[in-house]
C-alpha positions in Angstrom: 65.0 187.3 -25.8 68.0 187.3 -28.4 68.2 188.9 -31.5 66.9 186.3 -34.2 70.3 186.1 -36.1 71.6 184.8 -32.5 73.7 181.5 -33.1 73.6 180.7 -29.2 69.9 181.8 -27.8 70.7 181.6 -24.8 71.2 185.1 -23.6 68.9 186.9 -20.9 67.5 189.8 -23.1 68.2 191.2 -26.5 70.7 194.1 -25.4 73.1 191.2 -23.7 72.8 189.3 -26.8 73.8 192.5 -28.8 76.6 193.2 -26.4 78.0 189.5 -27.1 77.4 190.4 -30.9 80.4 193.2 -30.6 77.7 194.9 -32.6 78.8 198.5 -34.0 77.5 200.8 -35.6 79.8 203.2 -38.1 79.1 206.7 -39.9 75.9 207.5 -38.3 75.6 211.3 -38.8 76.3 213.3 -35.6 79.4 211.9 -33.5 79.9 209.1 -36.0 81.8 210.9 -38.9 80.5 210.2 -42.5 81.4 208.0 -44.7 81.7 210.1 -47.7 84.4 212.2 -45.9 86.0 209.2 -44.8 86.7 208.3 -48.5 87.7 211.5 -49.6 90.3 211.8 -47.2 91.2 208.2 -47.9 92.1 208.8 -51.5 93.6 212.6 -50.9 96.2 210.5 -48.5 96.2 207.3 -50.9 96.8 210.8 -54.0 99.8 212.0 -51.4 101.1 208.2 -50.8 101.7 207.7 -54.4 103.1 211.4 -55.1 105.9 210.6 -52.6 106.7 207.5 -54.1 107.4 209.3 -57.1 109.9 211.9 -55.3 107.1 214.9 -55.3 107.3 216.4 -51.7 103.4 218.3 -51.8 103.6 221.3 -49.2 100.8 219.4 -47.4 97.7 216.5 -47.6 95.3 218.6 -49.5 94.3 217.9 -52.3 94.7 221.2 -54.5 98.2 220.6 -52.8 99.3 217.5 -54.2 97.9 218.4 -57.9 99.9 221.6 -57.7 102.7 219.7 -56.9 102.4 216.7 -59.3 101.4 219.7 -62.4 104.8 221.5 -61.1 106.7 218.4 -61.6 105.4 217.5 -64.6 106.0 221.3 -66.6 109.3 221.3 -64.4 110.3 217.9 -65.4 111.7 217.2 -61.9 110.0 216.5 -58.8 108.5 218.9 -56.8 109.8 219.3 -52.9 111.6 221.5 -50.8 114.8 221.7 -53.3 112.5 223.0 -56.7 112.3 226.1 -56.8 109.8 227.8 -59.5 111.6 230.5 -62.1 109.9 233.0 -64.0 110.2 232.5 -67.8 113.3 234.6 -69.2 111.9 236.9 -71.7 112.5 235.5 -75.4 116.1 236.5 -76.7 117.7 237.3 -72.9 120.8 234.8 -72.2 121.2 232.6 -69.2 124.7 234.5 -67.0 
């Protein structure tokens, strides 16, 4: 009665031999997520990791969040976080006071 890959055979039906297999079963639609998702949020946090090792502080997890932030540091030529603060361009020919 055990599954066929069963090293043992000695279990008394297939479901107890499955049950001694830990078997599981991952990213299966409806109530077990999907897989695609999984990796997309797996490399948006992966995106943020490396962003804060840098010193950028993104204003969240997203995605279009830690480009912004990453673009901002990079025109800024500082790193992005609570302490940047964006300027307006002064108009050609005005003076810094």
């Amino acid at each position: 009665m055990c599954r066929s890959g069963c090293p043992t055979q000695d279990h008394a039906s297939w479901g107890a031999c499955a049950r001694a297999a830990n078997l599981k079963v991952a990213y299966c639609g409806i109530g077990g997520g999907d897989a695609t998702a999984q990796k997309r949020w797996d490399s948006e946090l992966e995106l943020y990791r490396q962003a804060r090792k840098q010193g950028v502080q993104p204003d969240g997890t997203k995605l279009n969040q830690i480009t912004a932030a990453l673009k901002a540091s990079d025109a800024a030529g500082a790193a992005y976080g609570k302490d940047f603060n964006k300027a307006t361009p002064m108009p050609a020919g005005a003076e810094a006071v």
